[in-house]
PDB file of N, CA, C and O in Angstrom:
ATOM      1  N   UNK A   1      -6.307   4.332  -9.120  1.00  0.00           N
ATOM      2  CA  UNK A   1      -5.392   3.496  -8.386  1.00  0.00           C
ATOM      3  C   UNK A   1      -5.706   2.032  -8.690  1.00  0.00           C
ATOM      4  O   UNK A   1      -6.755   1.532  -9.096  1.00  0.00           O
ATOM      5  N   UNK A   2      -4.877   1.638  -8.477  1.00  0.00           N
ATOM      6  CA  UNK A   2      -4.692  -0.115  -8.978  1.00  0.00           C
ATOM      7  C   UNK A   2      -4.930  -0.846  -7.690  1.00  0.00           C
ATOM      8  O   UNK A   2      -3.971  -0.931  -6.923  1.00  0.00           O
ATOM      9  N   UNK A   3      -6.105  -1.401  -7.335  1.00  0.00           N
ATOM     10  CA  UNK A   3      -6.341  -1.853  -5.774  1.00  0.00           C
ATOM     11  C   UNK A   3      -5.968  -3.149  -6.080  1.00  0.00           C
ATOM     12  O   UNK A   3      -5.869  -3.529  -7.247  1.00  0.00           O
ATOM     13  N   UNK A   4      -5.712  -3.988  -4.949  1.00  0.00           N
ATOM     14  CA  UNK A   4      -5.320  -5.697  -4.758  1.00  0.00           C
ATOM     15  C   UNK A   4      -6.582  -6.095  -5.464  1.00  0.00           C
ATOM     16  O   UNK A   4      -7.599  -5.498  -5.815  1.00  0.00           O
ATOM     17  N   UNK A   5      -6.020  -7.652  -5.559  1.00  0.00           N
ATOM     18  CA  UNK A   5      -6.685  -8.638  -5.955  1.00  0.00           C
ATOM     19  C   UNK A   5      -7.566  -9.104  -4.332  1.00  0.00           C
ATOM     20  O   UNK A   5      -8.752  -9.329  -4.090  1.00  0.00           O
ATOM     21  N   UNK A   6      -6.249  -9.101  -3.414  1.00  0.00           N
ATOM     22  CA  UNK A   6      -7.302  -9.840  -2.036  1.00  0.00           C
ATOM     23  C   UNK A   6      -6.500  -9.180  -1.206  1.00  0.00           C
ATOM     24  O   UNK A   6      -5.271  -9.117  -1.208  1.00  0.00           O
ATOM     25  N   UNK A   7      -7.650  -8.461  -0.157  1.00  0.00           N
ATOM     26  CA  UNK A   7      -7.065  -8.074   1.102  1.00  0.00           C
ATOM     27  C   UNK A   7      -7.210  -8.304   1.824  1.00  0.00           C
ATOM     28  O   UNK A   7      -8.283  -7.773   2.115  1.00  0.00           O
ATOM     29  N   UNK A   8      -6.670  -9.201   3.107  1.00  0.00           N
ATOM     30  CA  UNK A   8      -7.017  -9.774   4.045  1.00  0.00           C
ATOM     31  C   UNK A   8      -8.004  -9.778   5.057  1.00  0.00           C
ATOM     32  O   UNK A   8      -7.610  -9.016   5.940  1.00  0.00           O
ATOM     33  N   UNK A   9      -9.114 -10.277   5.358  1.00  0.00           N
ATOM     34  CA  UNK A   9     -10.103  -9.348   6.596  1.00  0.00           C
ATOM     35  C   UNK A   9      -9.165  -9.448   7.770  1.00  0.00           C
ATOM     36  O   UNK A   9      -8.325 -10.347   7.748  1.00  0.00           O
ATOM     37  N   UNK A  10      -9.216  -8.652   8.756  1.00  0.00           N
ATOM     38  CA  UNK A  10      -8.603  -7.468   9.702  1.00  0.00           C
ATOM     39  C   UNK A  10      -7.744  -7.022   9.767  1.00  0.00           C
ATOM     40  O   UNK A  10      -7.237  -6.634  10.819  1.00  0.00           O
ATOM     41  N   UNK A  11      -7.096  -6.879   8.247  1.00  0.00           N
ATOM     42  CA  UNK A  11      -6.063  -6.049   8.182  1.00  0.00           C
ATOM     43  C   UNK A  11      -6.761  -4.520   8.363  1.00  0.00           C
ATOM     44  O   UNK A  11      -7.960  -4.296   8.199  1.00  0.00           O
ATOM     45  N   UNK A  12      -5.728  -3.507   8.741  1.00  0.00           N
ATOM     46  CA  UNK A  12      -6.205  -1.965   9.395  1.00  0.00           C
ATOM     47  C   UNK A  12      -5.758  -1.139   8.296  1.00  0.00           C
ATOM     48  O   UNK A  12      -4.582  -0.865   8.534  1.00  0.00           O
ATOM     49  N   UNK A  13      -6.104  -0.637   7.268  1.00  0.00           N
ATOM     50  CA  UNK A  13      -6.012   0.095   6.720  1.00  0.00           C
ATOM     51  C   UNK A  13      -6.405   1.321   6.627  1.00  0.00           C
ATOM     52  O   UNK A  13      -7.408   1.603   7.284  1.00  0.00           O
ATOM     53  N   UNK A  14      -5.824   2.308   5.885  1.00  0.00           N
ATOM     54  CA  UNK A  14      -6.004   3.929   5.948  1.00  0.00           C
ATOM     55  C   UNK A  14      -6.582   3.695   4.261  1.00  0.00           C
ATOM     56  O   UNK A  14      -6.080   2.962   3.408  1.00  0.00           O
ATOM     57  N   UNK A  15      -7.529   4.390   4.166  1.00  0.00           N
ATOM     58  CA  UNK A  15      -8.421   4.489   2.820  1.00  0.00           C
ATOM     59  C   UNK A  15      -8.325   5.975   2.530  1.00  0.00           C
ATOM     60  O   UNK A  15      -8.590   6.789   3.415  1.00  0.00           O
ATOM     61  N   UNK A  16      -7.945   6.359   1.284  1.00  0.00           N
ATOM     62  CA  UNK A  16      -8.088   8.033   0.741  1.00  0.00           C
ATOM     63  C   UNK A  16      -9.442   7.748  -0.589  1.00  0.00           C
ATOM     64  O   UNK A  16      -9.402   7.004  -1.569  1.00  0.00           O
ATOM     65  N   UNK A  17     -10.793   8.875  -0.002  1.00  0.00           N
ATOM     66  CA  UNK A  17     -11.704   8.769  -0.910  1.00  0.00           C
ATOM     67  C   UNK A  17     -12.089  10.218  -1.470  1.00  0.00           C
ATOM     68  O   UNK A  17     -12.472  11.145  -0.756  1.00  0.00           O
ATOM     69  N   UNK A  18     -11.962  10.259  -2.555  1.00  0.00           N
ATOM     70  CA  UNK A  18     -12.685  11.453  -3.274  1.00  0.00           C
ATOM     71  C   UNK A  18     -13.577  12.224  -2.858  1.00  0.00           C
ATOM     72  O   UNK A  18     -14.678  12.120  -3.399  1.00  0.00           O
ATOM     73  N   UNK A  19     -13.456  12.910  -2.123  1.00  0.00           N
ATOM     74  CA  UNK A  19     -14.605  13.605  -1.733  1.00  0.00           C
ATOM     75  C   UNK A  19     -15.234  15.579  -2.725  1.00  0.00           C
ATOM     76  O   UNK A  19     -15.745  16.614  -2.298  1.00  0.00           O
ATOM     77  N   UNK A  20     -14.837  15.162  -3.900  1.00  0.00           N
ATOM     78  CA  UNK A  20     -15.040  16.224  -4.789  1.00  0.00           C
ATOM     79  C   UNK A  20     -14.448  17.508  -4.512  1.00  0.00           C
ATOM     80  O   UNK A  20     -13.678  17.684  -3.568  1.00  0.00           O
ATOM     81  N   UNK A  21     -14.857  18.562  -5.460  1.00  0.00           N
ATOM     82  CA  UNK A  21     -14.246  20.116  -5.751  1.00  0.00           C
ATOM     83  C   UNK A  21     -14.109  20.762  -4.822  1.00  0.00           C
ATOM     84  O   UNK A  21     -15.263  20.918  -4.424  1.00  0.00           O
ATOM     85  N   UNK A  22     -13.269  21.430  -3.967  1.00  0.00           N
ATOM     86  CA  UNK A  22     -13.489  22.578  -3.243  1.00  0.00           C
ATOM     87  C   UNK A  22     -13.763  23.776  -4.106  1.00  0.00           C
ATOM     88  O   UNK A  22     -13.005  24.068  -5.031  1.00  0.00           O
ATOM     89  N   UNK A  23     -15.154  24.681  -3.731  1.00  0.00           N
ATOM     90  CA  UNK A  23     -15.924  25.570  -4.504  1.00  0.00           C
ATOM     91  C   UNK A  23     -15.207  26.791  -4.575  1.00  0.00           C
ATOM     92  O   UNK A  23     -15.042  27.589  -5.498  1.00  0.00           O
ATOM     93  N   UNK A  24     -14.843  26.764  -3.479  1.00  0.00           N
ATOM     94  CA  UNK A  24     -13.941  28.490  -3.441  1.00  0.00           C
ATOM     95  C   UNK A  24     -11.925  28.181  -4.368  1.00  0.00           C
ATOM     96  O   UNK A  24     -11.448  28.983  -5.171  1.00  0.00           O
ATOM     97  N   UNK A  25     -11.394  27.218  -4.024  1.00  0.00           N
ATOM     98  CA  UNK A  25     -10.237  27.032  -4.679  1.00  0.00           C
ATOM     99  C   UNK A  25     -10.268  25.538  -6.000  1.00  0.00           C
ATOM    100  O   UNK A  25      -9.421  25.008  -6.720  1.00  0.00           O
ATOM    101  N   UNK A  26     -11.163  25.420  -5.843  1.00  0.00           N
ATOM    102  CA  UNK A  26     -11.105  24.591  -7.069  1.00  0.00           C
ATOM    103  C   UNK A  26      -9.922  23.364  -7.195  1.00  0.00           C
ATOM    104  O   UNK A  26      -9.226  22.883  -8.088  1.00  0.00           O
ATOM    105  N   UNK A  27     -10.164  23.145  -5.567  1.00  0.00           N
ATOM    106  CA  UNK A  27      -9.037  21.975  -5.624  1.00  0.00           C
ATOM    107  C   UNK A  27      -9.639  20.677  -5.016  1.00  0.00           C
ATOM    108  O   UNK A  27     -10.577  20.563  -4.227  1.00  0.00           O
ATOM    109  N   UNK A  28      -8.758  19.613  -5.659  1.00  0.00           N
ATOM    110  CA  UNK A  28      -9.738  18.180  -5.173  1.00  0.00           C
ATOM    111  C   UNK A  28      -9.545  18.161  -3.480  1.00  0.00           C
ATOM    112  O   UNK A  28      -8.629  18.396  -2.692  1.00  0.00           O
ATOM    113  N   UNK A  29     -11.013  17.726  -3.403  1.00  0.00           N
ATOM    114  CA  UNK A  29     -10.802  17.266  -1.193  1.00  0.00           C
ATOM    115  C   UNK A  29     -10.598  15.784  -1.309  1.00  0.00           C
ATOM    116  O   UNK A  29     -10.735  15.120  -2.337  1.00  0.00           O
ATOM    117  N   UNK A  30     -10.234  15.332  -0.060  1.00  0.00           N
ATOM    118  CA  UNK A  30     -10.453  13.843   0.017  1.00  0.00           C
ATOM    119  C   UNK A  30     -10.718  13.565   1.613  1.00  0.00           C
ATOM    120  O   UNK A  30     -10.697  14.504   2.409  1.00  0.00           O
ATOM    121  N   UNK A  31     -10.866  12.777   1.855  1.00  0.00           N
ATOM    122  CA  UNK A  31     -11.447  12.186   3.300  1.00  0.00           C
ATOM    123  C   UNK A  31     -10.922  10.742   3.361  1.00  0.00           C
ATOM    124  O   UNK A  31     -11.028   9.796   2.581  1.00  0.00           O
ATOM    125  N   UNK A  32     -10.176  10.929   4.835  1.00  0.00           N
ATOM    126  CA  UNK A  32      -9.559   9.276   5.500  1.00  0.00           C
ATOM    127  C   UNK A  32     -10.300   8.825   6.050  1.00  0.00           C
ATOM    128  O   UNK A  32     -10.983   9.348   6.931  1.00  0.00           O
ATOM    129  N   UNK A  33     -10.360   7.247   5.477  1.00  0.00           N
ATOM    130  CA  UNK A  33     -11.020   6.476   6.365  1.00  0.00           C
ATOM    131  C   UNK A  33     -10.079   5.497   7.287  1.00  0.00           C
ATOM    132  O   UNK A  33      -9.167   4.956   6.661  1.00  0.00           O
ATOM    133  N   UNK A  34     -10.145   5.280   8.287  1.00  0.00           N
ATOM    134  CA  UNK A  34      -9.010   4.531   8.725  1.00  0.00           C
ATOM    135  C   UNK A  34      -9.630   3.384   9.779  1.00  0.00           C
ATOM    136  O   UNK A  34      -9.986   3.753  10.898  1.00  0.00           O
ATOM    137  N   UNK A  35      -9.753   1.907   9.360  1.00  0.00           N
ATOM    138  CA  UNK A  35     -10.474   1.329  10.190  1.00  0.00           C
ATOM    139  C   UNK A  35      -9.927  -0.662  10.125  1.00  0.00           C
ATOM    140  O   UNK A  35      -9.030  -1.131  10.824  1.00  0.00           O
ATOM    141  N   UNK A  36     -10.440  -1.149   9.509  1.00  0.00           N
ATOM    142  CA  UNK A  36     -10.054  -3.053   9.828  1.00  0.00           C
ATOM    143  C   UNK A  36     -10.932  -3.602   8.443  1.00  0.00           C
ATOM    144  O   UNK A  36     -12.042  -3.088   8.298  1.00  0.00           O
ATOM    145  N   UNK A  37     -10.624  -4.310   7.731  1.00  0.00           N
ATOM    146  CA  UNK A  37     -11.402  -4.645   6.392  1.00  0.00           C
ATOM    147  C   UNK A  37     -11.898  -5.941   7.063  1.00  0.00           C
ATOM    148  O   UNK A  37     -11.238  -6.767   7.693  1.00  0.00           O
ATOM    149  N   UNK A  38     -13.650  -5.918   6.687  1.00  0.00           N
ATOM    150  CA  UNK A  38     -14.181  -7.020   6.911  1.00  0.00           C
ATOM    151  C   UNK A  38     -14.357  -8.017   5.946  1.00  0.00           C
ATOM    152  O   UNK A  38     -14.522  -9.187   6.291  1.00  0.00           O
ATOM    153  N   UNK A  39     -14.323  -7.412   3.873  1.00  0.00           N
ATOM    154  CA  UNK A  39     -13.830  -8.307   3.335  1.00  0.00           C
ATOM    155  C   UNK A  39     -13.878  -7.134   1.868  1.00  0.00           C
ATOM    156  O   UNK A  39     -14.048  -5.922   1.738  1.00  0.00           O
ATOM    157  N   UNK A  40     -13.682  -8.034   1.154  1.00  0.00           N
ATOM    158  CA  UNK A  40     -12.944  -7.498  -0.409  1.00  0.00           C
ATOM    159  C   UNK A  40     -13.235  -8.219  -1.519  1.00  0.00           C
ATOM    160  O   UNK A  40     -12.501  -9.174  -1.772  1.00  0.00           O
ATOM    161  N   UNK A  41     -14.418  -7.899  -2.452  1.00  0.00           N
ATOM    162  CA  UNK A  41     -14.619  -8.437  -3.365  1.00  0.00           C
ATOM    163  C   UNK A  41     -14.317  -8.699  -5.127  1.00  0.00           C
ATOM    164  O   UNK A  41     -14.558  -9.470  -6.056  1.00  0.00           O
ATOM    165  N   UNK A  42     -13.484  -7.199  -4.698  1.00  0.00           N
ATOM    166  CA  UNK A  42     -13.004  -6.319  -5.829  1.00  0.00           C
ATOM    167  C   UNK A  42     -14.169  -5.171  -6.297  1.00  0.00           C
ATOM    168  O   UNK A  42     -13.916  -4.341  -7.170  1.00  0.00           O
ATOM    169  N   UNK A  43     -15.620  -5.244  -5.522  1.00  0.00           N
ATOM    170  CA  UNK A  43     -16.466  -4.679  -6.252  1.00  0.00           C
ATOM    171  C   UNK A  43     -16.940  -3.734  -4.852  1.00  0.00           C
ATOM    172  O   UNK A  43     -17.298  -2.558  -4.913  1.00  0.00           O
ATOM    173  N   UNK A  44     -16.861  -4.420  -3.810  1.00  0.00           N
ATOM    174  CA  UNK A  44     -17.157  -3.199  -2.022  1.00  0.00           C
ATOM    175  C   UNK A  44     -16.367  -3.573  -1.872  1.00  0.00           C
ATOM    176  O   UNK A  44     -16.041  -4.543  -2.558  1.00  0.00           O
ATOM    177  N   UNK A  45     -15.242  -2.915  -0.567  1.00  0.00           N
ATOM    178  CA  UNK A  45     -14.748  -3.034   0.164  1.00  0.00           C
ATOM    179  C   UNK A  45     -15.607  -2.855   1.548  1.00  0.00           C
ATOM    180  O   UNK A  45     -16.223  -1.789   1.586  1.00  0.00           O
ATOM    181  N   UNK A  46     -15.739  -3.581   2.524  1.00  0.00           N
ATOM    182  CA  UNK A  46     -16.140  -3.625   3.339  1.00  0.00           C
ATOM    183  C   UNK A  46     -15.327  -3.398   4.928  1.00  0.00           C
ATOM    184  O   UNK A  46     -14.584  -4.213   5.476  1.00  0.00           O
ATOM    185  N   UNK A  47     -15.748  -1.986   5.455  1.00  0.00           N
ATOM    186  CA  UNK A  47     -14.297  -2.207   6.494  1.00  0.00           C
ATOM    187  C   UNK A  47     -15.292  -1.595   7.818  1.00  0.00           C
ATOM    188  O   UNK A  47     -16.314  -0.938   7.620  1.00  0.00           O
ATOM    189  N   UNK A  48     -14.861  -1.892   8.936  1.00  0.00           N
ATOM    190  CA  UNK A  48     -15.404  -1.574  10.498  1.00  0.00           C
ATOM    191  C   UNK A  48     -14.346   0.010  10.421  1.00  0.00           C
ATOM    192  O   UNK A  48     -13.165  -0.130  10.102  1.00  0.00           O
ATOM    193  N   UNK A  49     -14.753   1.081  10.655  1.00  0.00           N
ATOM    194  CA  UNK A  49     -14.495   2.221  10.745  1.00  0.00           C
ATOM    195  C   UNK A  49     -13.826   2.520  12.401  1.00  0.00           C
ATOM    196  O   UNK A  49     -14.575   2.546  13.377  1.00  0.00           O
ATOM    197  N   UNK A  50     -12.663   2.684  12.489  1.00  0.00           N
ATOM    198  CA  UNK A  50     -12.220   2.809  13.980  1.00  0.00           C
ATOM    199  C   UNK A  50     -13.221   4.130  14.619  1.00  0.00           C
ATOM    200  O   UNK A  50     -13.861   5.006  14.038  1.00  0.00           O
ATOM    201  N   UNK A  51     -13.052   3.862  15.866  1.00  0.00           N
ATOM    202  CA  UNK A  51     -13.164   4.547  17.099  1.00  0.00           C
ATOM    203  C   UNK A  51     -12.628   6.074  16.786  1.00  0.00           C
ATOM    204  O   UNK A  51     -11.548   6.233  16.217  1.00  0.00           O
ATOM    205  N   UNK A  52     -13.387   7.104  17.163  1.00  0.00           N
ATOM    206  CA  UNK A  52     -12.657   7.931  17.219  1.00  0.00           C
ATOM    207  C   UNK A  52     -11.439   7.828  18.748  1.00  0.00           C
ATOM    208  O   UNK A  52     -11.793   7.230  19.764  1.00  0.00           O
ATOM    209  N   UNK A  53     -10.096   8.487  18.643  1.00  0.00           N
ATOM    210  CA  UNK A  53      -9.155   7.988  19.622  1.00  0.00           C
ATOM    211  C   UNK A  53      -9.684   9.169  20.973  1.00  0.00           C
ATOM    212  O   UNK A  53      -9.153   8.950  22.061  1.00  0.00           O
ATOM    213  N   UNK A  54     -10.532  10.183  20.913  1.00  0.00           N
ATOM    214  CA  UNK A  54     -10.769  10.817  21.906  1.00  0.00           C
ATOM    215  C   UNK A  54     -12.541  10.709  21.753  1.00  0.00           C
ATOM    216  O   UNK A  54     -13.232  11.662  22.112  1.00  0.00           O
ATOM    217  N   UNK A  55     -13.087   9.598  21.251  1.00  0.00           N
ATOM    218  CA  UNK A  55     -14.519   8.989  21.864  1.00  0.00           C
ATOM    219  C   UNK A  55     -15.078   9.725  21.464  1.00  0.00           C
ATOM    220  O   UNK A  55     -16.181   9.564  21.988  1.00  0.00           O
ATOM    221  N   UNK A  56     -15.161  10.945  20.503  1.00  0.00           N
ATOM    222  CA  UNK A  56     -16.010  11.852  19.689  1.00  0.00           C
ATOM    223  C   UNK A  56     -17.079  10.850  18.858  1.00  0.00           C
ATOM    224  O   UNK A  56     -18.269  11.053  18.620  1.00  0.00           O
ATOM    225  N   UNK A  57     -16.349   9.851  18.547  1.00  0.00           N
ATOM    226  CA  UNK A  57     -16.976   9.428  17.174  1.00  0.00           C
ATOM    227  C   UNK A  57     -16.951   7.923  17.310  1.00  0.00           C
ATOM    228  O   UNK A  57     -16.019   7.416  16.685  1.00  0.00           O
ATOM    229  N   UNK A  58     -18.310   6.432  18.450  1.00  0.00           N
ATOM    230  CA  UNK A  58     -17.984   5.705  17.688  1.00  0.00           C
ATOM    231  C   UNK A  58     -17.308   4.911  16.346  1.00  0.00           C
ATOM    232  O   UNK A  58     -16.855   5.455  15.339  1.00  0.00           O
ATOM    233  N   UNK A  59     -17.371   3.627  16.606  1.00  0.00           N
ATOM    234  CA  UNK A  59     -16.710   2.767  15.307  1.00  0.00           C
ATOM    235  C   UNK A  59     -18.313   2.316  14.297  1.00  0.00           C
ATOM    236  O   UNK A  59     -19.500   2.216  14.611  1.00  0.00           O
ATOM    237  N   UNK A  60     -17.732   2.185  13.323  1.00  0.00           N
ATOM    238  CA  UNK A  60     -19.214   2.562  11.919  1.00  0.00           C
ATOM    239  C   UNK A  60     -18.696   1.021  11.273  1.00  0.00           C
ATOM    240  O   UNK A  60     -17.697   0.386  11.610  1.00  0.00           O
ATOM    241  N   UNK A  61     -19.577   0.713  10.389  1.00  0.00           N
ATOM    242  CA  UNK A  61     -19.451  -0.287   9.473  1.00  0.00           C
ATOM    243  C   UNK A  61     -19.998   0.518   7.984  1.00  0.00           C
ATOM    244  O   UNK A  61     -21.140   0.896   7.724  1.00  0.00           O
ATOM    245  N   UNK A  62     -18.621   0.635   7.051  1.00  0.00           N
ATOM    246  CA  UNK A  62     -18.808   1.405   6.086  1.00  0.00           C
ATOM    247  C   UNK A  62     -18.682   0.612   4.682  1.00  0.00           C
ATOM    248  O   UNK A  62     -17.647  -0.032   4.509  1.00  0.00           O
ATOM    249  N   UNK A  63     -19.454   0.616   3.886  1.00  0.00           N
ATOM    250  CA  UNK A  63     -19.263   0.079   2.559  1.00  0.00           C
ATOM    251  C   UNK A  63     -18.324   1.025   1.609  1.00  0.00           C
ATOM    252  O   UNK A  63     -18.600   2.173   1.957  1.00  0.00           O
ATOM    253  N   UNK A  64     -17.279   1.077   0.503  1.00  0.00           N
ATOM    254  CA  UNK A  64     -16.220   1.934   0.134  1.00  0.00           C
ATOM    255  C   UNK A  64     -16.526   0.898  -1.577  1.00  0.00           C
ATOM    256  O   UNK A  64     -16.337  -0.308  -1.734  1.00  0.00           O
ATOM    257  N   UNK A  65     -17.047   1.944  -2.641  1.00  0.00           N
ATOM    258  CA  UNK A  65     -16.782   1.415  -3.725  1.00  0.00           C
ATOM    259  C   UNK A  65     -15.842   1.886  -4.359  1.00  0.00           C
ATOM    260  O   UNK A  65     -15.661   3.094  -4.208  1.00  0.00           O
ATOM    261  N   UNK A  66     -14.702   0.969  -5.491  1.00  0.00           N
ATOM    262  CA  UNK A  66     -12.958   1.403  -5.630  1.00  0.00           C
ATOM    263  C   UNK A  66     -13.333   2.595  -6.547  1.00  0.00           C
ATOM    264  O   UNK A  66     -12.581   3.567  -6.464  1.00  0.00           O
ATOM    265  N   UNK A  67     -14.549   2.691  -7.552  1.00  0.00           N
ATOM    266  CA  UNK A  67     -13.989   4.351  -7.795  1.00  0.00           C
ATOM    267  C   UNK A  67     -13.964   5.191  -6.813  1.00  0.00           C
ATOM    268  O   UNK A  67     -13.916   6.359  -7.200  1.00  0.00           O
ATOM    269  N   UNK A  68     -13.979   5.023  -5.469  1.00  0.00           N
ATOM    270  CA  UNK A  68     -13.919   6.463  -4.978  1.00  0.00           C
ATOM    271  C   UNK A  68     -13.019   6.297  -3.868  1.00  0.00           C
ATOM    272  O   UNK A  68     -13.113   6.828  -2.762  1.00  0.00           O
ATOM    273  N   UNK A  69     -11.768   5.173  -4.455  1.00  0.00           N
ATOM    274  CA  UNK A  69     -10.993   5.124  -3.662  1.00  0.00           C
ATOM    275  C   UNK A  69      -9.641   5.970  -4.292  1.00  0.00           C
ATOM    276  O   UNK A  69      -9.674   5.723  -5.497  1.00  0.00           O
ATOM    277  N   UNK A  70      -8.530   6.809  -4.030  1.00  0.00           N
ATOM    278  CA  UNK A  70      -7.392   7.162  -4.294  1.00  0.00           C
ATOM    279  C   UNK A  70      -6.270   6.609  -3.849  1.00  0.00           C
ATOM    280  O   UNK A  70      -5.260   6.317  -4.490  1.00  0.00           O
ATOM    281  N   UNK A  71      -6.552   6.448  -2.439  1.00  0.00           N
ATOM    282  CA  UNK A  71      -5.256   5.806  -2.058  1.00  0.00           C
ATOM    283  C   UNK A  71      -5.471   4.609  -0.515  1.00  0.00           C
ATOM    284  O   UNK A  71      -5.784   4.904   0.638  1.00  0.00           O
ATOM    285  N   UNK A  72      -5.216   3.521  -1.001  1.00  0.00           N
ATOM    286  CA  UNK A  72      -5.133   2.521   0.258  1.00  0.00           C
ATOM    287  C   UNK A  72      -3.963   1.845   0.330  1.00  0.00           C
ATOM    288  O   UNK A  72      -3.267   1.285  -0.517  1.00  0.00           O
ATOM    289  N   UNK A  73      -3.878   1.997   1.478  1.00  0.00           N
ATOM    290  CA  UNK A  73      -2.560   1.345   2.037  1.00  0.00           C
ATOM    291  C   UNK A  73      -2.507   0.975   3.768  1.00  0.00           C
ATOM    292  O   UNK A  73      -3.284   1.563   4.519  1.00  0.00           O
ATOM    293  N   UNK A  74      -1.520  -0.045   4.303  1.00  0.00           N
ATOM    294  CA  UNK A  74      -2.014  -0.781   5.297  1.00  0.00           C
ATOM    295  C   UNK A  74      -1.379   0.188   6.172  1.00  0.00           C
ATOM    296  O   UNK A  74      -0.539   0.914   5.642  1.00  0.00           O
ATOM    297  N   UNK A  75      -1.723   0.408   7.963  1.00  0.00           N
ATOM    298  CA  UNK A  75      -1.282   0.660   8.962  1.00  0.00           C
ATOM    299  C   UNK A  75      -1.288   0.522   9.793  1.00  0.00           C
ATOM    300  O   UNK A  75      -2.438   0.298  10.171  1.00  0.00           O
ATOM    301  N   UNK A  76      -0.219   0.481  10.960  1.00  0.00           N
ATOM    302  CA  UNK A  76      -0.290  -0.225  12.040  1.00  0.00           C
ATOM    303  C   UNK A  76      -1.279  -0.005  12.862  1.00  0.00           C
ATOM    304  O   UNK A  76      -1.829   1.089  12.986  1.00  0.00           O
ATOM    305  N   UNK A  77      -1.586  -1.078  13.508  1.00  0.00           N
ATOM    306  CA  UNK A  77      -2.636  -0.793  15.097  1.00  0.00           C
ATOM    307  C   UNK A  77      -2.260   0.513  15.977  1.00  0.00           C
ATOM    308  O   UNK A  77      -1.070   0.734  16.198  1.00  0.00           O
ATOM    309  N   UNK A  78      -3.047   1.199  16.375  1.00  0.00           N
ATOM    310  CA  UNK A  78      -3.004   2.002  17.534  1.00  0.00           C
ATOM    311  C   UNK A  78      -2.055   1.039  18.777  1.00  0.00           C
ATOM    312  O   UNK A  78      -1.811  -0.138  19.039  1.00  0.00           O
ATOM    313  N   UNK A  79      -1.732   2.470  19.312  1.00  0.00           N
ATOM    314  CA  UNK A  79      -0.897   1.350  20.358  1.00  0.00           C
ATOM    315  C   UNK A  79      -1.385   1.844  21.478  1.00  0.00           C
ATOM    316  O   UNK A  79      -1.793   2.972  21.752  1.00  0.00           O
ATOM    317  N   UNK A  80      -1.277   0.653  22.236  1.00  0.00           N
ATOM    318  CA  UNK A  80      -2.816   0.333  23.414  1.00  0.00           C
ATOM    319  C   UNK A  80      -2.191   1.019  24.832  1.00  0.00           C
ATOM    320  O   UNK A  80      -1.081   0.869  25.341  1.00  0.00           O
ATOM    321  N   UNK A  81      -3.056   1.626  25.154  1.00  0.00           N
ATOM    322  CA  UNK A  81      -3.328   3.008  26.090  1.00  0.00           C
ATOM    323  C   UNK A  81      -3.659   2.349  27.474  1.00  0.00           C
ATOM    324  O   UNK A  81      -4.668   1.654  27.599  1.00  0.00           O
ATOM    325  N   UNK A  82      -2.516   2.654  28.845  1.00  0.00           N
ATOM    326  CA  UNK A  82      -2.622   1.989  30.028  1.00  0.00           C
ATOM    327  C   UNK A  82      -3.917   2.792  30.365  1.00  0.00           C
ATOM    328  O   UNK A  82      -4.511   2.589  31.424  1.00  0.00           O
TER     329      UNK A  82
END
């Protein structure tokens, strides 16, 4: 994939990363990351990892290098819960 030149810090993006072979079907896995970019060098991406939305899973601070990115693209904020 062809990533930006500059991506804004706190923009919220959904990240698709390679996560290798499935052994039994021999098909590629991948894993979402979906969280706020803290910055973009072209060489890490640096992003705050959201919340899980039912509190399973604190928010992480994750480093993402672009080969093992497939697919990024921006998405909206969660929408805020009375």
């Amino acid at each position: 994939m062809r990533l930006p030149e500059h991506i804004p810090a706190g923009a919220r993006v959904v990240v698709r990363l390679h996560a290798g072979v499935d052994e039994r079907t021999g098909r590629m896995q991948y894993r979402d990351v979906v969280g706020h970019v803290r910055s973009w060098d072209g060489e890490t991406l640096e992003m705050t990892r959201d919340a899980a939305a039912n509190g399973s899973r604190p928010a992480q601070d994750v480093s993402i290098r672009p080969e093992d990115i497939a697919i990024l693209k921006p998405v909206p904020e969660r929408p805020v819960r009375r």
